[in-house]
C-alpha positions as a LaTeX table, in Angstrom:
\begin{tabular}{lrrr}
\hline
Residue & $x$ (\AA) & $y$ (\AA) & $z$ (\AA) \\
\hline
Unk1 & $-89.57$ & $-40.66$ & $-25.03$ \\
Unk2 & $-89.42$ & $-41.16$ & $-21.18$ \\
Unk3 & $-86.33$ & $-43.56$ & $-21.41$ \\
Unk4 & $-84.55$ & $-40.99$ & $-23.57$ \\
Unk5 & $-85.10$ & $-38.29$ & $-20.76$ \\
Unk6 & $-83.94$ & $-40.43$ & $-18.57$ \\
Unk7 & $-80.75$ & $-41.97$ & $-20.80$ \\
Unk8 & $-79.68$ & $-38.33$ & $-21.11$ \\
Unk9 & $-78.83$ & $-37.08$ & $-18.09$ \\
Unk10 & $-77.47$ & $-40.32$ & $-16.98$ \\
Unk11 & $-74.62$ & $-40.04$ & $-19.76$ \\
Unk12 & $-74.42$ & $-36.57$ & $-18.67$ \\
Unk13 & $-73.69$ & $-37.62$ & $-15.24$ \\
Unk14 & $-71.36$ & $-40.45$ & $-15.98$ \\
Unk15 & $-69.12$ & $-38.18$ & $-18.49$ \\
Unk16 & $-68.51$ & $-35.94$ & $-15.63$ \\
Unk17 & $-67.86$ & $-38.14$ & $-13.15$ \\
Unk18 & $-65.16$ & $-39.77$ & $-16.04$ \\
Unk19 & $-63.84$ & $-36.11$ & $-16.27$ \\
Unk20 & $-63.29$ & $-35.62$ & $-12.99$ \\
Unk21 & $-61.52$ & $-39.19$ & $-12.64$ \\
Unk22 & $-59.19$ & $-38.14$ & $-15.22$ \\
Unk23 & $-58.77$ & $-34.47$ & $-13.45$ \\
Unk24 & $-57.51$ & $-36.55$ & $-10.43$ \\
Unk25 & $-54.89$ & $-39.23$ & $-11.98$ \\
Unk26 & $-52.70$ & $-37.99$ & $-9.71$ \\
Unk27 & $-51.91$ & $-38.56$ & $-5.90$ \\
Unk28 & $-50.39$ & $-34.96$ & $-5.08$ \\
Unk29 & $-49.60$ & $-31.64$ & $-6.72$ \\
Unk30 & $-47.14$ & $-28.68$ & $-6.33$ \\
Unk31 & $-44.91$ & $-26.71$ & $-7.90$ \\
Unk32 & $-41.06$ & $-26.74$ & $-8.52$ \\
Unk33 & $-38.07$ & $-25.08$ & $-6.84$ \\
Unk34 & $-34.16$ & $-24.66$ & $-6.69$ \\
Unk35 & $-31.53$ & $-25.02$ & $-3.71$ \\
Unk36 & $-30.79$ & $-21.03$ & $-4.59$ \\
Unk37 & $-27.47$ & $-20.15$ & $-3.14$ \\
Unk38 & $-27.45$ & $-16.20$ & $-2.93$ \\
Unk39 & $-23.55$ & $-14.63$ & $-3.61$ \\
Unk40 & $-22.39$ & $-11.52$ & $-1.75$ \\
Unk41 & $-19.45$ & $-9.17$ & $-1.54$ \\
Unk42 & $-17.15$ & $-10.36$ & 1.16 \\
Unk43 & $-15.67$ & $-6.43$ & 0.73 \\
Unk44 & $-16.37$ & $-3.11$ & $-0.19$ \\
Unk45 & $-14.98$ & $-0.96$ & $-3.37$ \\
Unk46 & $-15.15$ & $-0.43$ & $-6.54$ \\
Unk47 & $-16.12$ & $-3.76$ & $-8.64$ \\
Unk48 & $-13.73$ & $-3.53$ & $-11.52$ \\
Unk49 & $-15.32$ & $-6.64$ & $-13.28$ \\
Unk50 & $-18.27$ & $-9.09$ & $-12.71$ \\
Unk51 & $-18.13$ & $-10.88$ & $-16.05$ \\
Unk52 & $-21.62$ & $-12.92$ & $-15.46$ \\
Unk53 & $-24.99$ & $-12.84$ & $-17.86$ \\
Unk54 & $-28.34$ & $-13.97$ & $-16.02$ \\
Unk55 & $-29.12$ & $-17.68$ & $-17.87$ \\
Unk56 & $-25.34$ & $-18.48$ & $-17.69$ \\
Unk57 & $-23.81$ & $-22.14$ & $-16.50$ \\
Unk58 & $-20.96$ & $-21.44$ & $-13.48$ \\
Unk59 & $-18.67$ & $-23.88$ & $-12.54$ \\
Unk60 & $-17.89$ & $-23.89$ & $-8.86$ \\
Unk61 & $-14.59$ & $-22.08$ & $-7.86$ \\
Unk62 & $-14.78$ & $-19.93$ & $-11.06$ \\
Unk63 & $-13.36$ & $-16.60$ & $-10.85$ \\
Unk64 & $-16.15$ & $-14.33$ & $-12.01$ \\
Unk65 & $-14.95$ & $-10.66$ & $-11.19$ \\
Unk66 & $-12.65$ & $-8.13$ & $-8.96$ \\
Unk67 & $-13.15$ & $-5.51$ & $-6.62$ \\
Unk68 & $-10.60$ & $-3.00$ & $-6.47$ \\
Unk69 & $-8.01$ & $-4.00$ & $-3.99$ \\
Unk70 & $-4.73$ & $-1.41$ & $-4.67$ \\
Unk71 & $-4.58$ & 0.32 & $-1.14$ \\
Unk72 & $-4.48$ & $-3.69$ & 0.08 \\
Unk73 & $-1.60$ & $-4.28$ & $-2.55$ \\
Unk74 & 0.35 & $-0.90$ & $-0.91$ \\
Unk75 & $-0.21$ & $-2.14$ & 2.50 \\
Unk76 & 1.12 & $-5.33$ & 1.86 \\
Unk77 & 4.23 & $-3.88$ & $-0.81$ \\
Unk78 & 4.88 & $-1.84$ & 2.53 \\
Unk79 & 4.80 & $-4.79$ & 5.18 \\
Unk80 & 7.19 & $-6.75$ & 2.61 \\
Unk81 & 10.24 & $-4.12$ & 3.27 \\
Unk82 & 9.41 & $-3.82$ & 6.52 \\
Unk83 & 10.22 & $-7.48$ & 7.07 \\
Unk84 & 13.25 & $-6.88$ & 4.84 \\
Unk85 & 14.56 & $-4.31$ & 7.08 \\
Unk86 & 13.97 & $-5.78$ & 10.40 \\
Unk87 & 15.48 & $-9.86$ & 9.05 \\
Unk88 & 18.45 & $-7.86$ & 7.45 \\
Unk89 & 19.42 & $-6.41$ & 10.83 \\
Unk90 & 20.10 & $-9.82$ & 12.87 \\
Unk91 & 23.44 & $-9.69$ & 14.01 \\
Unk92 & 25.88 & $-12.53$ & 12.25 \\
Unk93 & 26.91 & $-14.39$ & 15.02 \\
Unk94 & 29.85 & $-16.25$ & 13.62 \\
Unk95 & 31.75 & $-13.38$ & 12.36 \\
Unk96 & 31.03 & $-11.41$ & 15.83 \\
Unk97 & 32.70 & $-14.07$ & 17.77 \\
Unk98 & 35.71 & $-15.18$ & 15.03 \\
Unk99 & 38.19 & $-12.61$ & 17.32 \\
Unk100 & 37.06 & $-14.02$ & 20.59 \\
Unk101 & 37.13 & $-17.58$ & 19.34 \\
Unk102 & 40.97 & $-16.63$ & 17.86 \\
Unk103 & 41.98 & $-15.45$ & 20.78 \\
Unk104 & 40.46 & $-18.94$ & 22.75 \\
Unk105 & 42.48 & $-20.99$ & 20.52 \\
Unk106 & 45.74 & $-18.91$ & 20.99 \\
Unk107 & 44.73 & $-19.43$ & 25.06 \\
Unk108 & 44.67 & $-23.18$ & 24.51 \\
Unk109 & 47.95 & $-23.46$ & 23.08 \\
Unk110 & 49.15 & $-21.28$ & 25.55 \\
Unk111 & 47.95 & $-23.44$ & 28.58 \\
Unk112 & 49.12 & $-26.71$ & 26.43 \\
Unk113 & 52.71 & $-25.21$ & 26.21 \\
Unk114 & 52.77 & $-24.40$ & 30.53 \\
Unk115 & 51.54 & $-27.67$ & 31.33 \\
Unk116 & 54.33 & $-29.42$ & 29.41 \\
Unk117 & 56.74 & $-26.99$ & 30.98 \\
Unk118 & 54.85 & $-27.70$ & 34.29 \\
Unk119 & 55.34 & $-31.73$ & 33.83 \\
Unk120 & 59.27 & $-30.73$ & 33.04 \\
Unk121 & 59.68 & $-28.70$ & 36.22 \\
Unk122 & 60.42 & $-25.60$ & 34.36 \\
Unk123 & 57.01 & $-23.81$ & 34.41 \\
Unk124 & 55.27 & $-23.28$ & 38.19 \\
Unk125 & 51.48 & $-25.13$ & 38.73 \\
Unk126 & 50.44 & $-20.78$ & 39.15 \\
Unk127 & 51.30 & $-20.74$ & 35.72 \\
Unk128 & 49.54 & $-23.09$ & 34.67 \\
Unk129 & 46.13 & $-22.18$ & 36.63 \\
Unk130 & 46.49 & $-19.17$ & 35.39 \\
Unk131 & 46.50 & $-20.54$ & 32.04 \\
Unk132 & 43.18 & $-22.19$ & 32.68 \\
Unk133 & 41.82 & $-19.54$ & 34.15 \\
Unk134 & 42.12 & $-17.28$ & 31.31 \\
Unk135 & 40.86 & $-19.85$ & 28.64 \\
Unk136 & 37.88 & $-20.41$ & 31.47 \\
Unk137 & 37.12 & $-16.31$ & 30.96 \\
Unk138 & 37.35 & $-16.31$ & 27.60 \\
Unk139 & 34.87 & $-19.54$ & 26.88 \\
Unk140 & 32.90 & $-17.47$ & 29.64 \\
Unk141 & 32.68 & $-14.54$ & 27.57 \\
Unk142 & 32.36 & $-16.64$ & 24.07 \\
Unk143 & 29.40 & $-18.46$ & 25.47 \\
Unk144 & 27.84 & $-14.55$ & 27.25 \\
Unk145 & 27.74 & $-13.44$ & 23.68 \\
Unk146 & 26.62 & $-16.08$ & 22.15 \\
Unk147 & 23.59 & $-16.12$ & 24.34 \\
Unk148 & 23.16 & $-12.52$ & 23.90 \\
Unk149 & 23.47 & $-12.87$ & 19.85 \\
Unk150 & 20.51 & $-15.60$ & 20.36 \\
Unk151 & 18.69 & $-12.86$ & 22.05 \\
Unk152 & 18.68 & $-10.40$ & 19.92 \\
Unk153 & 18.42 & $-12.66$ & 16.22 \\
Unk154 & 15.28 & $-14.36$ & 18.28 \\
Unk155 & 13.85 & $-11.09$ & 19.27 \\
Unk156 & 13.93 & $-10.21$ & 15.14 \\
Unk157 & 12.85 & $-12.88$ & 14.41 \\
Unk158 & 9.39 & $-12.74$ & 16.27 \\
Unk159 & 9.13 & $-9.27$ & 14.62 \\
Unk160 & 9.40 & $-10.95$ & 11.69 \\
Unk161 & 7.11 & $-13.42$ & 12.49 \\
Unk162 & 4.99 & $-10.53$ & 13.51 \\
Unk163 & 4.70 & $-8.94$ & 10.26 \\
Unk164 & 4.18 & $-12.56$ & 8.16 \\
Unk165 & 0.84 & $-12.63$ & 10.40 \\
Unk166 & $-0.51$ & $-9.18$ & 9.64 \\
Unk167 & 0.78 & $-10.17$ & 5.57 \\
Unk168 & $-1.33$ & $-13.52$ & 6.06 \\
Unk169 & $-4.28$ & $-11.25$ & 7.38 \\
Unk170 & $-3.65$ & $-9.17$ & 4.03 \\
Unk171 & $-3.65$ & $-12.08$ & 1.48 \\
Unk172 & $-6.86$ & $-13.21$ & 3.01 \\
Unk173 & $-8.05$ & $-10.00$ & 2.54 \\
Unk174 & $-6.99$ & $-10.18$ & $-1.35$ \\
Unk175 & $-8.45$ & $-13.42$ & $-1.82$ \\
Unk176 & $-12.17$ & $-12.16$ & $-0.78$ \\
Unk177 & $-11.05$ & $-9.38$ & $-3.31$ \\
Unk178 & $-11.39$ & $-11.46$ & $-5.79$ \\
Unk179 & $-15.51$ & $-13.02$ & $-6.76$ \\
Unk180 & $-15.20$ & $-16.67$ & $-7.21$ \\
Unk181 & $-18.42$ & $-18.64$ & $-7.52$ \\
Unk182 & $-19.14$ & $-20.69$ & $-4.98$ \\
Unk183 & $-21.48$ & $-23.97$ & $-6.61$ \\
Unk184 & $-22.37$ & $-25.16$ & $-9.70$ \\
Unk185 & $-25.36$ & $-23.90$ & $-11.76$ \\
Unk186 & $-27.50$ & $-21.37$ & $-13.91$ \\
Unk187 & $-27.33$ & $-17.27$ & $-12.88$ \\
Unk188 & $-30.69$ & $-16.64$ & $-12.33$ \\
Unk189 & $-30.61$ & $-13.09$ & $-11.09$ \\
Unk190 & $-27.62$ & $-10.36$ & $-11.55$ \\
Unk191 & $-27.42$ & $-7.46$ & $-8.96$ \\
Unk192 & $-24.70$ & $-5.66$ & $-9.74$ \\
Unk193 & $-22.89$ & $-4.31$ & $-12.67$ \\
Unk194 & $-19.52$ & $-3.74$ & $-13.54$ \\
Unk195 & $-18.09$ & $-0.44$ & $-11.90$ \\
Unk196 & $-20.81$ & 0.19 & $-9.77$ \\
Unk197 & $-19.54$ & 0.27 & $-5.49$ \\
Unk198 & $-19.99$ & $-3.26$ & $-4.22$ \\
Unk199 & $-20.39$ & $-3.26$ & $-0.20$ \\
Unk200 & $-19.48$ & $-6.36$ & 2.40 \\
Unk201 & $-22.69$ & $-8.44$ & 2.53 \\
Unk202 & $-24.60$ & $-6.87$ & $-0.44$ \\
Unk203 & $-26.23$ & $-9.33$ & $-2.90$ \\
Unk204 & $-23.86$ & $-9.61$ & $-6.55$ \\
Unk205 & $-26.29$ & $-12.30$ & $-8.38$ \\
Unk206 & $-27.97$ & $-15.04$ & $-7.25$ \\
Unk207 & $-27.27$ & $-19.16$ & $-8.51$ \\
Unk208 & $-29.10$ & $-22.80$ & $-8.63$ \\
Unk209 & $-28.21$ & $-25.89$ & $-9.60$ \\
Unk210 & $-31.14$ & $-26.90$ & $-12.16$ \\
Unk211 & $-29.72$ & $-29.93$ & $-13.37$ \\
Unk212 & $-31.55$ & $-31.45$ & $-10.53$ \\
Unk213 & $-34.35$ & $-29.63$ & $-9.89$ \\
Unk214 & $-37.20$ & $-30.25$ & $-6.56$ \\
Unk215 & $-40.90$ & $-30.57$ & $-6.89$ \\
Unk216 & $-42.52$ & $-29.67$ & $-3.15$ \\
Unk217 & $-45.72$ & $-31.46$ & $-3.26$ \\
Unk218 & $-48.35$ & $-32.08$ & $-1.07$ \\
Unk219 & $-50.04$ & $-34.70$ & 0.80 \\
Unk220 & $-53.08$ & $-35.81$ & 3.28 \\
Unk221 & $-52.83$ & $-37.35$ & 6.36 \\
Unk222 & $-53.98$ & $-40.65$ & 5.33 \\
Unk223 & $-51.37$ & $-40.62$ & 2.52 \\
Unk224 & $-48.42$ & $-40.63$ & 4.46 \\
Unk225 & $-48.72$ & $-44.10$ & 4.62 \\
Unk226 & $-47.90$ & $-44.80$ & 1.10 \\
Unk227 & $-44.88$ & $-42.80$ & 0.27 \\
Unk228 & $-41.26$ & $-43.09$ & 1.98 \\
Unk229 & $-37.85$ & $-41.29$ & 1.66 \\
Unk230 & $-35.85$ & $-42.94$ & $-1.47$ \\
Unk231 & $-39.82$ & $-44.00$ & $-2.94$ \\
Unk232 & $-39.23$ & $-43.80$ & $-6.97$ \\
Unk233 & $-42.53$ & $-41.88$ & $-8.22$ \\
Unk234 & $-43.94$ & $-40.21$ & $-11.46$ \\
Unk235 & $-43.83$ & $-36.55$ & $-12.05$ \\
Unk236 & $-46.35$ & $-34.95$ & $-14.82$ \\
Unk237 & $-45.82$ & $-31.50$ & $-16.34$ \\
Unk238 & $-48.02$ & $-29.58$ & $-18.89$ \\
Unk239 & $-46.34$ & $-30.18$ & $-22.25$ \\
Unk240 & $-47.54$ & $-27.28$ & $-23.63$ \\
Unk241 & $-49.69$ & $-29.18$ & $-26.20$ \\
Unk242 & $-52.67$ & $-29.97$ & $-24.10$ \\
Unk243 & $-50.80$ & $-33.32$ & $-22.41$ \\
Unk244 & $-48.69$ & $-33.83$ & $-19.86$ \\
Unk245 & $-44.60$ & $-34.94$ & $-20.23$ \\
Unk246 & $-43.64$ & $-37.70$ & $-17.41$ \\
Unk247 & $-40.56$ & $-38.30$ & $-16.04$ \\
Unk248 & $-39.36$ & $-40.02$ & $-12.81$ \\
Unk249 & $-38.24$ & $-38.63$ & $-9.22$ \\
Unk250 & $-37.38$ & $-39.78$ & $-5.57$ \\
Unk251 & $-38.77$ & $-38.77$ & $-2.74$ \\
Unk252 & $-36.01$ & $-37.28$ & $-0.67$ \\
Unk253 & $-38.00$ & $-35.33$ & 2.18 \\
Unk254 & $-41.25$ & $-36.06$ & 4.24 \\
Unk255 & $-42.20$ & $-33.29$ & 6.79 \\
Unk256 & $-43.25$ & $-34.70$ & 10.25 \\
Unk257 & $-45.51$ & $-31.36$ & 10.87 \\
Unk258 & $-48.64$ & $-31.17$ & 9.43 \\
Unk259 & $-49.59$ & $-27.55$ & 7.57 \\
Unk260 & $-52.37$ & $-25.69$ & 6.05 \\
Unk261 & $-52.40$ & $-25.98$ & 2.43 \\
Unk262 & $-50.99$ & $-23.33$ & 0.29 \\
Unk263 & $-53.01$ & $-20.52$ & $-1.40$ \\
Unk264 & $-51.29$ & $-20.60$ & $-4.66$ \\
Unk265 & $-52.56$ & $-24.39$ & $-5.74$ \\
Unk266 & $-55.53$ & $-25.04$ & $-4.16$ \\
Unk267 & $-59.39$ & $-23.96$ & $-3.50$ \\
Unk268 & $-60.65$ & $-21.99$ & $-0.75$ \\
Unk269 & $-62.07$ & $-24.54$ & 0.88 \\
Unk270 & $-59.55$ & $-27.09$ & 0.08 \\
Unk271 & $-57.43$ & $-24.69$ & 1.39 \\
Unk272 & $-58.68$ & $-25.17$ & 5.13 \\
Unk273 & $-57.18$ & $-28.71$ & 5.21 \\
Unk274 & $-53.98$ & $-29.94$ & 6.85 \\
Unk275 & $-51.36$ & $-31.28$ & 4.69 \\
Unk276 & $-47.79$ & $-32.87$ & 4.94 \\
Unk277 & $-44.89$ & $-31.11$ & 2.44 \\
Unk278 & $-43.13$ & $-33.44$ & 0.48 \\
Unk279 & $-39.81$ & $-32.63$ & $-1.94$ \\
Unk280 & $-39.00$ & $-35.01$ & $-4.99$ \\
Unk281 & $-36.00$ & $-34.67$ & $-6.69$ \\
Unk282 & $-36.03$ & $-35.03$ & $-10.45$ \\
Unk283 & $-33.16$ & $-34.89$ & $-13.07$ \\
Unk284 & $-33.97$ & $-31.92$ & $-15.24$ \\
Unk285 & $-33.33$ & $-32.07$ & $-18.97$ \\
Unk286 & $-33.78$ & $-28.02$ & $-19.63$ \\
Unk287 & $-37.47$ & $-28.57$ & $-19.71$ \\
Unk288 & $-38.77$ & $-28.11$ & $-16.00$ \\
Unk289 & $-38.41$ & $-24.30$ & $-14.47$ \\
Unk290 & $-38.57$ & $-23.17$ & $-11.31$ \\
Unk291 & $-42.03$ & $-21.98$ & $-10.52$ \\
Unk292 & $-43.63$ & $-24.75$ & $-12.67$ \\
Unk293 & $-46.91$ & $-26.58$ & $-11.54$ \\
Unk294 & $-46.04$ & $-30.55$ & $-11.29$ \\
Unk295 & $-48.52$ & $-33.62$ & $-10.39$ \\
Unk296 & $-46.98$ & $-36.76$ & $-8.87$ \\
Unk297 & $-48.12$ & $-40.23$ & $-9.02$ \\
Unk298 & $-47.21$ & $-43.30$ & $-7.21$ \\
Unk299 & $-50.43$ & $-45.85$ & $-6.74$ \\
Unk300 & $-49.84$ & $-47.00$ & $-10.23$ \\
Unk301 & $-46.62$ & $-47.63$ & $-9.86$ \\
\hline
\end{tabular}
């Protein structure tokens, strides 16, 4: 009867202590996140469209909606003609100078005729400089409006130049006009609707890529030893039927400062001890969720 007492409470003892052994397969625990990128207005008005749904896959650079932008379209129908105006009134410089070139020409024959008549004693060498002279003031004055036609065409067409800048400054404008998501992923919270007055810098939804999803775990001191950046390791997760489902991750962060553990996954006084945040990245098949409690594993690997 003694040796029963006594076989009792020893099975007692030993089915705990196998409980808790298989409460602790399992070198760290935490709970998963998302790299969440947060998308904003980059301008204020009316948002015409925002054609997202929370839950819905993005691809990165797709247009998702339009603020009104009509007083920017004005501004820049108005710069447009402006440019028109001011390009259309450069001076033609060919057909300015076509007399004064004529006239040149004319002087050249002129002079060419003298100093034949010059060579055959007829004409006097006055003649002839005089000849020279006047096709000397005509390049002169050719060559003085020529300079001043350069002026005047260059001086138009730094105005010009002028106005593509401030139409550059517009179409940047338009482009931030228009919402187009930044990154790949899954909407996980809309802001804004449709309609509603969307200010520069407000929150429209916020996005995450969970096709690759990040458990931050936690480790002691004395385990720091036994994990590195690029370590393959095993990742557990409640399967919802009273198991666990494992997959495998990489370690892709170690922090070099030590912390106190986190309220929301430990005891109070397991709370009170120092711990080193770790992140491993695992490939997500739908299953995982951000928020989720995760157990990794790497002894028995």
């Amino acid at each position: 009867m003694k040796s029963k007492q006594i076989i009792y409470p020893l099975a007692l003892l030993l089915g705990i202590a196998s409980c808790k052994e298989e409460k602790k397969n399992y070198d760290a625990s935490g709970s998963f996140e998302a790299v969440e990128t947060m998308v904003s207005a980059e301008a204020s008005g009316k948002l015409l469209q925002l054609a997202i749904e929370e839950g819905q896959q993005l691809d990165s650079g797709q247009v998702v909606g339009y603020i009104d932008s009509m007083q920017l379209h004005l501004n820049k129908g108005q710069l447009l003609q402006n440019k028109k105006a001011i390009l259309s009134s450069r001076p033609e410089t060919n057909v300015q100078l076509v007399a004064l070139k004529a006239e040149l020409a004319n002087a050249a024959l002129d002079r060419n005729r003298t100093e034949n008549l010059v060579k055959g004693g007829v004409a006097s060498q006055k003649q002839l400089d005089d000849a020279n002279a006047k096709m000397a003031t005509l390049q002169a004055r050719i060559n003085a409006q020529q300079s001043s036609l350069q002026v005047s065409t260059s001086s138009l067409n730094e105005q010009g130049s002028t106005v593509d800048t401030q139409l550059k400054e517009i179409n940047d404008q338009l482009r931030k006009y228009v919402i187009v998501n930044p990154v790949r992923g899954t909407v996980l919270t809309k802001y804004a609707e449709s309609y509603e007055m969307a200010v520069m810098g407000k929150p429209l939804y916020k996005i995450a890529d969970l096709s690759t999803i990040i458990l931050r775990a936690y480790i002691t001191g004395d385990q720091l030893q036994q994990v590195k950046i690029g370590q393959q390791v095993k990742v557990a997760t409640d399967d919802g039927k009273g198991g666990f489902k494992e997959t495998t991750g990489i370690i892709t962060w170690i922090n070099d400062k030590s912390e106190f553990t986190p309220k929301t996954i430990q005891t109070k006084n397991e709370r009170a001890n120092l711990v080193y945040a770790i992140k491993v990245s695992v490939k997500n098949d739908g299953y995982l969720k951000i928020g989720m409690y995760g157990q990794v594993s790497w002894n028995k690997q």
